[in-house]
C-alpha positions as CSV (number, residue, x, y, z in Angstrom):
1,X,0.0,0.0,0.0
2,X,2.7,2.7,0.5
3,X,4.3,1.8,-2.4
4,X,1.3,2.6,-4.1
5,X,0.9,5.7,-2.4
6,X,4.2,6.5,-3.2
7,X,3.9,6.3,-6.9
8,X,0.8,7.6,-6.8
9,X,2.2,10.8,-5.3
10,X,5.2,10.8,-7.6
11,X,3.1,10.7,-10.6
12,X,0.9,13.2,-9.5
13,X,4.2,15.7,-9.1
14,X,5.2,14.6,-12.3
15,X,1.9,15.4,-14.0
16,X,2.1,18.8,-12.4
17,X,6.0,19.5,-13.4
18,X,5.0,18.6,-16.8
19,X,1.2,21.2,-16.7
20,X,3.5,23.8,-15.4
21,X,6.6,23.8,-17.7
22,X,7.1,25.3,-20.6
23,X,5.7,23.0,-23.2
24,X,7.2,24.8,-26.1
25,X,10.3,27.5,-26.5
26,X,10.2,29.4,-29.5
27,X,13.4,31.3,-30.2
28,X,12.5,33.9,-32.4
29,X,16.2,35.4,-32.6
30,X,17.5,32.0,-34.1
31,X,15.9,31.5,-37.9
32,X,15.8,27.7,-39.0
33,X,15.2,27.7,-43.0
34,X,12.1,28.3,-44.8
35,X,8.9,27.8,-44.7
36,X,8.0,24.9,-47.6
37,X,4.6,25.5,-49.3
38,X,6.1,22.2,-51.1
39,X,4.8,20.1,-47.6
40,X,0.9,21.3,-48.0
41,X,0.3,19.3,-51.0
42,X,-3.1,17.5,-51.6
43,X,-5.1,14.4,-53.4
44,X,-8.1,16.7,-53.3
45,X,-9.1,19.0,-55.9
46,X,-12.8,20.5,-56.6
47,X,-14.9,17.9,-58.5
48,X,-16.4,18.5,-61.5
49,X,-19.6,17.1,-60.6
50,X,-22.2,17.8,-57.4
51,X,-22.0,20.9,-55.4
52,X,-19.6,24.2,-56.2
53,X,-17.5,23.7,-53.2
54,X,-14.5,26.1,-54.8
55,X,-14.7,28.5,-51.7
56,X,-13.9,25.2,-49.5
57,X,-11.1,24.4,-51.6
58,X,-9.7,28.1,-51.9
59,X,-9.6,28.3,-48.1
60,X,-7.6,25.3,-48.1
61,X,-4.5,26.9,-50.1
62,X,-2.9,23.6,-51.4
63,X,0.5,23.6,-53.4
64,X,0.3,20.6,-55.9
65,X,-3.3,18.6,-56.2
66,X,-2.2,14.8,-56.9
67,X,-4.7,13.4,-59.7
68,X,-4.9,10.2,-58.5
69,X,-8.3,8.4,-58.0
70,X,-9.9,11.7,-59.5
71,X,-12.1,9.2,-61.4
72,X,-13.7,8.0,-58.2
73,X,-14.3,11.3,-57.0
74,X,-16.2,12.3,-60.1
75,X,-18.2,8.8,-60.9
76,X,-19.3,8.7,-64.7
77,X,-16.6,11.2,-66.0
78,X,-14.1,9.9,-68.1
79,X,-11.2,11.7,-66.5
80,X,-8.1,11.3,-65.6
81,X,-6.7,7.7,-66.0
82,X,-4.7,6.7,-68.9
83,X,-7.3,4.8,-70.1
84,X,-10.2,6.8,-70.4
85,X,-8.0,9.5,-72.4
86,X,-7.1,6.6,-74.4
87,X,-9.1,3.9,-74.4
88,X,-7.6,1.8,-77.3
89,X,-4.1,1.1,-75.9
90,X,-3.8,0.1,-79.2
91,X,-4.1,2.9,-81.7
92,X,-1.9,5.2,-83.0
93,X,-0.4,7.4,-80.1
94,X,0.9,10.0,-82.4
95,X,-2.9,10.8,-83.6
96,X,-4.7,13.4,-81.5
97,X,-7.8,11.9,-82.9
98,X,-7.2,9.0,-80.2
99,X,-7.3,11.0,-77.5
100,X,-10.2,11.8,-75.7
101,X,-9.0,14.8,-72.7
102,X,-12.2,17.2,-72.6
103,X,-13.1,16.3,-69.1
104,X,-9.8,16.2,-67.6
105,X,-9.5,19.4,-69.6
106,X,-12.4,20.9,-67.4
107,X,-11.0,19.6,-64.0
108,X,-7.4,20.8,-64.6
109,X,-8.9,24.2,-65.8
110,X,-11.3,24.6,-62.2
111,X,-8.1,23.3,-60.6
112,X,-5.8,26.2,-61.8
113,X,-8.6,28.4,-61.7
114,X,-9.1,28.0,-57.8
115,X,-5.5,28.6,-57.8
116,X,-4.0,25.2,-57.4
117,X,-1.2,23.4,-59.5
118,X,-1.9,20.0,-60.5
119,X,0.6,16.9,-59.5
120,X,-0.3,14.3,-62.6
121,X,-0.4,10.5,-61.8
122,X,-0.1,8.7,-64.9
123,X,-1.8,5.4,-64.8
124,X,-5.2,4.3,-63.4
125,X,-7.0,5.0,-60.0
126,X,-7.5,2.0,-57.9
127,X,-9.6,-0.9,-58.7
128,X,-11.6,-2.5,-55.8
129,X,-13.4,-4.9,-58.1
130,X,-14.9,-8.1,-56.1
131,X,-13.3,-11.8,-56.3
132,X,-9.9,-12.0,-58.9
133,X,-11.7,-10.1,-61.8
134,X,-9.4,-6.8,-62.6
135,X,-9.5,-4.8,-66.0
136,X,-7.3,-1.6,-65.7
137,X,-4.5,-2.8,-63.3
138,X,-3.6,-5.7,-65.7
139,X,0.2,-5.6,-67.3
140,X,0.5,-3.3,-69.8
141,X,1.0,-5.5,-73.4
142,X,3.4,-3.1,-74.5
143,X,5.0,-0.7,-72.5
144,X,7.1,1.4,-75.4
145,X,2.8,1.9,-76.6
146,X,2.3,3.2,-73.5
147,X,4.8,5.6,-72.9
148,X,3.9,7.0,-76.1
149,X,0.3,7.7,-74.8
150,X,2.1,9.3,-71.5
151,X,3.7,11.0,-74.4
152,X,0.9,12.2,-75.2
153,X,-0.8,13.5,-71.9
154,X,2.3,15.0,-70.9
155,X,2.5,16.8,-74.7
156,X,-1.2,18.3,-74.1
157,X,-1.0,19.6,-70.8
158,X,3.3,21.2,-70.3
159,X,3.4,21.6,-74.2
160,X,0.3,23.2,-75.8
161,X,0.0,19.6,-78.3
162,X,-3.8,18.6,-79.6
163,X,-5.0,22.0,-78.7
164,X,-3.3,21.8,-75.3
165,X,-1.9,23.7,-72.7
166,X,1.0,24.9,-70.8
167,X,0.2,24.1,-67.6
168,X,3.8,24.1,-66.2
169,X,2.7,20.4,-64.2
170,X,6.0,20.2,-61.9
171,X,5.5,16.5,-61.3
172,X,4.7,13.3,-63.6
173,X,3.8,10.5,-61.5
174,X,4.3,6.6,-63.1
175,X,1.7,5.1,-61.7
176,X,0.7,4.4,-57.9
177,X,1.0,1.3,-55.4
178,X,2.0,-1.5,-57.6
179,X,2.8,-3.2,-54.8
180,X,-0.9,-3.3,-53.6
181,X,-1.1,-6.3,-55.8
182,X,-3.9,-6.6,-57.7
183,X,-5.5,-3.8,-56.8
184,X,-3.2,-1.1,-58.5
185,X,-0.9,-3.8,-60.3
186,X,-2.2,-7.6,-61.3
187,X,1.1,-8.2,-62.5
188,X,4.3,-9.1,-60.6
189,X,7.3,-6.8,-59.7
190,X,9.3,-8.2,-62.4
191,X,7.2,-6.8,-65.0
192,X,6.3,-3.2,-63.3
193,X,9.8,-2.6,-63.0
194,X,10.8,-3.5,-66.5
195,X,7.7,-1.5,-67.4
196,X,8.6,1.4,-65.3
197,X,12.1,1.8,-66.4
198,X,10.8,1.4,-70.0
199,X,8.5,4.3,-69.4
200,X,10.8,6.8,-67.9
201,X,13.5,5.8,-70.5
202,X,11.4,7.1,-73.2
203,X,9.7,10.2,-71.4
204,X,13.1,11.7,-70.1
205,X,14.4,11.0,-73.8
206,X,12.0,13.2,-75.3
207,X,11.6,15.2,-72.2
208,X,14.4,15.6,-69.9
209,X,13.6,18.9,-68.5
210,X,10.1,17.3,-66.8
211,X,10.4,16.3,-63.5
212,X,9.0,12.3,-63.7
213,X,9.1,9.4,-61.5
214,X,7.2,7.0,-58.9
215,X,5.8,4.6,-58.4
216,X,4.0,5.3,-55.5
217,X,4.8,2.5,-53.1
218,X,2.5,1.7,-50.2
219,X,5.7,1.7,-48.6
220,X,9.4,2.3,-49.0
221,X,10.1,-1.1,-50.0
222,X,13.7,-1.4,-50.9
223,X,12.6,-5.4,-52.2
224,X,10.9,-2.5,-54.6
225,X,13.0,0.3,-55.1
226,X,16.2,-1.1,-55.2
227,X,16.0,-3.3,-58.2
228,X,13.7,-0.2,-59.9
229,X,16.7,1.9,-59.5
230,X,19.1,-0.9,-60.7
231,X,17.3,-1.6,-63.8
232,X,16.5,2.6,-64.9
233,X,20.6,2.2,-64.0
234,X,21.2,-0.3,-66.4
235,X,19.2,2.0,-69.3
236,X,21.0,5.3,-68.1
237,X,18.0,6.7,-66.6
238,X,17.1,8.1,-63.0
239,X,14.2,8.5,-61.5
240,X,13.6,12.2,-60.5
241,X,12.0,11.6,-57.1
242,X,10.6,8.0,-55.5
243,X,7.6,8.7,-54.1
244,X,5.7,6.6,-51.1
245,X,1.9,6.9,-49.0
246,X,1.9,6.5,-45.3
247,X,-1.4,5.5,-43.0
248,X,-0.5,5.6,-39.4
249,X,-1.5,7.3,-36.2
250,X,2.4,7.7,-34.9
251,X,4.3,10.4,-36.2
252,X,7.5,8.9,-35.4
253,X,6.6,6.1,-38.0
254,X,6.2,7.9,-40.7
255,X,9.4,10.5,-39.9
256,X,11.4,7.0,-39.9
257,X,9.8,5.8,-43.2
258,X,10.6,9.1,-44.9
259,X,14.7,8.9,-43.5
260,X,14.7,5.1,-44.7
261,X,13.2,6.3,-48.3
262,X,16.2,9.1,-48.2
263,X,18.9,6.5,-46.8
264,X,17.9,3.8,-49.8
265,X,18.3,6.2,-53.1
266,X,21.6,7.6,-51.0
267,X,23.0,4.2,-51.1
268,X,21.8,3.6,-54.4
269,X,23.6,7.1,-55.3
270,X,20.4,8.7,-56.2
271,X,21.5,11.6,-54.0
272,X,19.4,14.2,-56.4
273,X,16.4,11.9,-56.3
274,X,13.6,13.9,-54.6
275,X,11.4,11.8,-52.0
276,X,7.6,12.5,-51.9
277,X,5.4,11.3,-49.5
278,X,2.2,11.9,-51.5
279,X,-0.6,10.1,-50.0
280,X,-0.5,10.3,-45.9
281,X,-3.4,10.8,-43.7
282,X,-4.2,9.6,-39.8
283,X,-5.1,6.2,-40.0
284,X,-5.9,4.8,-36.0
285,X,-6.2,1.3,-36.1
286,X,-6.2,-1.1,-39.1
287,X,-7.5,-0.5,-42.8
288,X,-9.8,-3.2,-41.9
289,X,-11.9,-1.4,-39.2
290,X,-12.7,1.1,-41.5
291,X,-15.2,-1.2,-43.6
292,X,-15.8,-4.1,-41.5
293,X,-19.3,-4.3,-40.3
294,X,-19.8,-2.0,-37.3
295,X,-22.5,-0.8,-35.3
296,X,-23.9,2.7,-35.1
297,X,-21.7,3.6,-32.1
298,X,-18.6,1.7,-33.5
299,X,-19.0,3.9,-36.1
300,X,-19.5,6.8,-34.7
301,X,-16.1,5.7,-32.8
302,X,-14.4,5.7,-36.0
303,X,-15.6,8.7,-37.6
304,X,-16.9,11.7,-35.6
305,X,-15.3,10.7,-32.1
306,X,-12.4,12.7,-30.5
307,X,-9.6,9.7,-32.0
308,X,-11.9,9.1,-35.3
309,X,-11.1,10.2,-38.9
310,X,-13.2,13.5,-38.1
311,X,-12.3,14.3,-35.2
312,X,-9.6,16.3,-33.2
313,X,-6.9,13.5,-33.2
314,X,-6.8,13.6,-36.2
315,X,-6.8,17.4,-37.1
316,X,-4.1,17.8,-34.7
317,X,-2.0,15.3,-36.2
318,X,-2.3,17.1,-39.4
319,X,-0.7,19.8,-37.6
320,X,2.4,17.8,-36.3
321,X,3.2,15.9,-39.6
322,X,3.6,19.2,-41.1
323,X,5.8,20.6,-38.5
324,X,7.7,17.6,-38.6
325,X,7.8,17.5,-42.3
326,X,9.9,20.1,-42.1
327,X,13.0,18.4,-40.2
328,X,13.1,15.7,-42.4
329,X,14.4,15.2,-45.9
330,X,11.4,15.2,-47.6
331,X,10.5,17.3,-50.9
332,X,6.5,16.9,-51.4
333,X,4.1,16.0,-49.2
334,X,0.7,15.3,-50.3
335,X,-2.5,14.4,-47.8
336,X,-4.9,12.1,-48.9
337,X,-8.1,12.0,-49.2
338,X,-11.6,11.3,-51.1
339,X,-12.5,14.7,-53.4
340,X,-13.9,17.7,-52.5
341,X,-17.4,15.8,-52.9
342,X,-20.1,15.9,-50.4
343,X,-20.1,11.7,-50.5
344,X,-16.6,12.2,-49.1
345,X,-16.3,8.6,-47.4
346,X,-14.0,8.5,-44.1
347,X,-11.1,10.2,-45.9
348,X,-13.1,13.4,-46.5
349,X,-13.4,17.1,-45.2
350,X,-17.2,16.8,-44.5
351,X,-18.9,14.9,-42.1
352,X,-22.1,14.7,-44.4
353,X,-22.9,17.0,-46.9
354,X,-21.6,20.5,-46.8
355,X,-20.5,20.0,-42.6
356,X,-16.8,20.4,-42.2
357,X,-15.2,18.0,-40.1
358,X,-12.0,19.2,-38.3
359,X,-9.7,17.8,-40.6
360,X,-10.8,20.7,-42.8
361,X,-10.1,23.0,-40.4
362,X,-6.2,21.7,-39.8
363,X,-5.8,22.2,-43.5
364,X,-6.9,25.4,-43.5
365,X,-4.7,27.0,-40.9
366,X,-1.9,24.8,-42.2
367,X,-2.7,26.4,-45.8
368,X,-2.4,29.9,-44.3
369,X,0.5,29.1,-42.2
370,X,2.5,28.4,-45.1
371,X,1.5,30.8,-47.4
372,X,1.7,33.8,-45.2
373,X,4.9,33.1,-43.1
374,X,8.4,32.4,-44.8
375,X,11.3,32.8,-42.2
376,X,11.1,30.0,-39.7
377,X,12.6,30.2,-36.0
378,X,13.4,27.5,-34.3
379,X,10.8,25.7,-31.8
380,X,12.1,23.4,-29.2
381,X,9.4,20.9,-27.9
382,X,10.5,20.0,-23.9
383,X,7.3,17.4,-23.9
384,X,5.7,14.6,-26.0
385,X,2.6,15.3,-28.1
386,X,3.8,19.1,-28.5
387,X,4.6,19.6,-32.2
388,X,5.0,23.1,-33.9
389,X,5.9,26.0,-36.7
390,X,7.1,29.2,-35.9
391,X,7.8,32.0,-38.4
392,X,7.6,35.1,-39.5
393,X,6.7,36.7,-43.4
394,X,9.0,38.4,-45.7
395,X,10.0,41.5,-43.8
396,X,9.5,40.4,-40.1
397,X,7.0,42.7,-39.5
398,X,4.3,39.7,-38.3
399,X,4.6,36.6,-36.7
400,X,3.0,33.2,-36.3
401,X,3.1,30.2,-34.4
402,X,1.2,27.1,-35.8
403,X,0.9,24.8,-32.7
404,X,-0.4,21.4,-32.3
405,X,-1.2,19.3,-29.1
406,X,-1.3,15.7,-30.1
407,X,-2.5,13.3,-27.3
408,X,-0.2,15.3,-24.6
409,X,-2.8,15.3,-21.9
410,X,-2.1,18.4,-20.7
411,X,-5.0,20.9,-19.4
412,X,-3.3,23.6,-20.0
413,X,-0.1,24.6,-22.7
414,X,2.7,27.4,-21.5
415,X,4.9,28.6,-24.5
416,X,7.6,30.9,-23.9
417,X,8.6,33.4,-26.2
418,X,12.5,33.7,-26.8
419,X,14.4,36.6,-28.8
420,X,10.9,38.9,-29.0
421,X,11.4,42.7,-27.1
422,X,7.8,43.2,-27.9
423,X,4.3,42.1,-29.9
424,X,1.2,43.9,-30.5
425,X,-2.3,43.0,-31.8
426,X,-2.0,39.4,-29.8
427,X,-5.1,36.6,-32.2
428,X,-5.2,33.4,-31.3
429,X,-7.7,30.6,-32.5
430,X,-8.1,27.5,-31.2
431,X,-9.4,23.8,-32.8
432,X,-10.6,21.6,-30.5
433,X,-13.5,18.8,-30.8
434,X,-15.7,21.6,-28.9
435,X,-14.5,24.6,-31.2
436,X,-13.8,25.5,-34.8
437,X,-11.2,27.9,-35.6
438,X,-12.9,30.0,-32.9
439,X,-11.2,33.0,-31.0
440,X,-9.3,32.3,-28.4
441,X,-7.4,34.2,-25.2
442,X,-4.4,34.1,-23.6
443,X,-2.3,35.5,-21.4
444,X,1.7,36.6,-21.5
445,X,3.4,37.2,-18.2
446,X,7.6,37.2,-18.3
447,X,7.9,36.0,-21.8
448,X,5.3,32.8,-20.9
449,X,2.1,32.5,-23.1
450,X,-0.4,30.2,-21.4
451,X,-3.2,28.3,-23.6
452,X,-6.2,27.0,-21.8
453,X,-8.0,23.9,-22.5
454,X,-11.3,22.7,-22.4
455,X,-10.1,19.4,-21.4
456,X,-7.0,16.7,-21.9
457,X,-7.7,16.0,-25.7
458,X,-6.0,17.0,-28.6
459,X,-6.0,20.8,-29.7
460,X,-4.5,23.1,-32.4
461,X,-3.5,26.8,-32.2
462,X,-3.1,29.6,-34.5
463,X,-1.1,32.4,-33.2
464,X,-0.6,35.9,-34.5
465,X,1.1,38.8,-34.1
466,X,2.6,42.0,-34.9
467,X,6.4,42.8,-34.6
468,X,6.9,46.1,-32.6
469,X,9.9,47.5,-34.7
């Protein structure tokens, strides 16, 4: 018994230490880099079909829009995949006539028009057809035909050919997950490598100033990416970044996975080779969960709780990954989800219809973070779960802190604010499951900012302020 009291008591001064400590020390007299709009990439763009949600998607503020599984998010258009722009893999790639790019015209178009830059993933989306039956993820027949009909997408949209454009897409994406056998490839990795390396022999041949590469690995598999690498090698090709998706709940995990991804093209001496991580999003749990047969409350669990898709865990670790993207040697980032559709599924921004769940609402203050500040200063986190972004814009006239509490427990969150003489016209907002970007108070007392809470959950801040000169 008084050993239990004894650890009892001991955890309860621990508990205290830790509410009463600084959780975070920014040091604005000590800049760290740059801001990387690069990091705040998406999978979503606004559909082409259902409700105008281009305000939404404005207020977001994305860098690159990924295309992939566009075809899902806008069911019945013929748009995006290789194959609907050319459905006879067959015919002559060289004829515009064969080419069918209206619709992928229009959502490109409303993409740039909404102010974002698309990032294009040649291929097809994902096939989730029942039993063994697969049509588009089947081995190409001829790969050299193929890369002609990239050829030809890439021609239309950088290059103004078949009444095209020039669109200035930064990234060409070969395919995605071909290791998610057979959903995305119902080959084997003998023949998507061979196919790959084919691919990106020809496209850099005839255009060796676009950035292309791949393939999109659920993983950073170096049973994948190694014996890519070798054979692009052996045809004098290299990849110009390896990109990978990440579903996890642990930041930790996926800041490992993107240093392992860096670490393999290193030792393959792909030291130029960019790494993108462009599909992550919180994931607690299994994939499983999220379609097995649940009850209403198990679902409810999953979606709108405070640890669900929806909910606050999740919004804050939005937050974090972003923060944390920016210590690691990663060169895109793009979050994943389901469209910009009302029927967004789990991996959406609306809980049903036009309601905005909080993962919308991470986004958004990442998207102005990133877009407003550019100097970064250095944050030093003294406390798990305490993630954040600290900057100011071009002429250091305003400040900002992006700030997110991740599963920390804490009640309460005391910053302190190094290297600043003085700040004037204090905001703050606050994202909790109880509150939505609303205003917030705090006060500063011998350089220590204290952030209430409503509770121990998960919470995000937005901090502003104005530089006294």
């Amino acid at each position: 018994m008084k050993k239990s009291i004894v650890f009892l008591l001991g955890f309860a001064i621990v508990s205290l230490f830790a509410a009463e400590q600084p959780a975070l020390t920014v040091r604005f007299d000590q800049e760290n880099g740059r801001i990387r709009k690069s990091l705040h990439g998406s999978n979503y763009m606004p559909s082409i079909i259902g409700a105008n949600r281009d305000k939404d998607f404005q207020a977001l503020r994305f860098t690159y829009c990924r295309t992939h599984d566009q075809a899902l998010c806008n069911p019945g258009q013929r748009i995006v995949d290789t194959h609907f722009i050319f459905p006879r893999e067959d015919a002559d790639a060289a004829d515009p006539k064969n080419y069918y790019f209206a619709a992928t015209d229009h959502l490109l178009n409303t993409l740039v028009r909404n102010g974002g830059a698309a990032y294009y993933r040649l291929g097809t989306s994902i096939e989730n057809t029942a039993g063994t039956a697969h049509f588009n993820t089947l081995p190409v027949r001829d790969a050299e035909q193929y890369a002609k009909i990239f050829a030809g997408i890439i021609r239309h949209y950088n290059h103004s050919w078949n009444n095209g454009f020039e669109m200035k897409i930064p990234y060409w994406e070969i395919w995605g997950e071909p290791n998610n056998i057979p959903c995305l490839w119902a080959g084997t990795k003998e023949e998507f490598i061979q196919f790959f390396a084919t691919v990106l022999e020809h496209l850099k041949a005839e255009f060796p100033d676009e950035k292309i590469g791949g393939p999109g690995l659920t993983w950073p598999d170096p049973e994948w990416i190694n014996p890519l690498l070798a054979e692009c090698k052996k045809r004098g090709v290299t990849p110009d970044f390896i990109s990978f998706h990440t579903y996890v709940d642990k930041p930790e995990v996926m800041v490992q996975l993107v240093g392992d991804c860096r670490a393999i093209l290193d030792a393959a001496g792909c030291q130029e080779t960019e790494v993108h991580l462009n599909e992550w999003h919180y994931l607690r749990g299994k994939w499983a969960e999220l379609t097995a047969e649940t009850d209403d409350s198990a679902y409810d669990d999953l979606t709108r709780g405070v640890s669900g898709m929806w909910g606050i865990d999740s919004a804050a670790f939005n937050v974090a990954m972003v923060a944390l993207f920016h210590d690691v040697p990663l060169d895109v980032a793009c979050y994943y989800g389901f469209g910009m559709s009302g029927n967004a599924g789990t991996w959406g921004f609306y809980r049903h219809g036009r309601r905005k769940n909080k993962t919308f609402h991470s986004m958004k203050m990442i998207g102005e973070f990133v877009n407003t500040y550019e100097r970064r200063v250095r944050c030093e986190s003294a406390l798990p779960g305490i993630y954040a972004l600290a900057a100011f814009n071009a002429d250091r006239s305003r400040g900002a802190i992006l700030l997110s509490d991740y599963r920390s427990k804490l009640n309460r969150v005391k910053l302190r604010l190094a290297g600043l003489q003085e700040i004037r016209n204090l905001e703050i907002v606050r994202l909790d499951q109880n509150n939505d970007e609303n205003k917030d108070t705090a006060e500063i007392k011998d350089g220590l900012l204290t952030l209430g809470k409503d509770n121990g959950d998960s919470a995000v801040w937005l901090i502003r302020f104005d530089v006294v000169p």
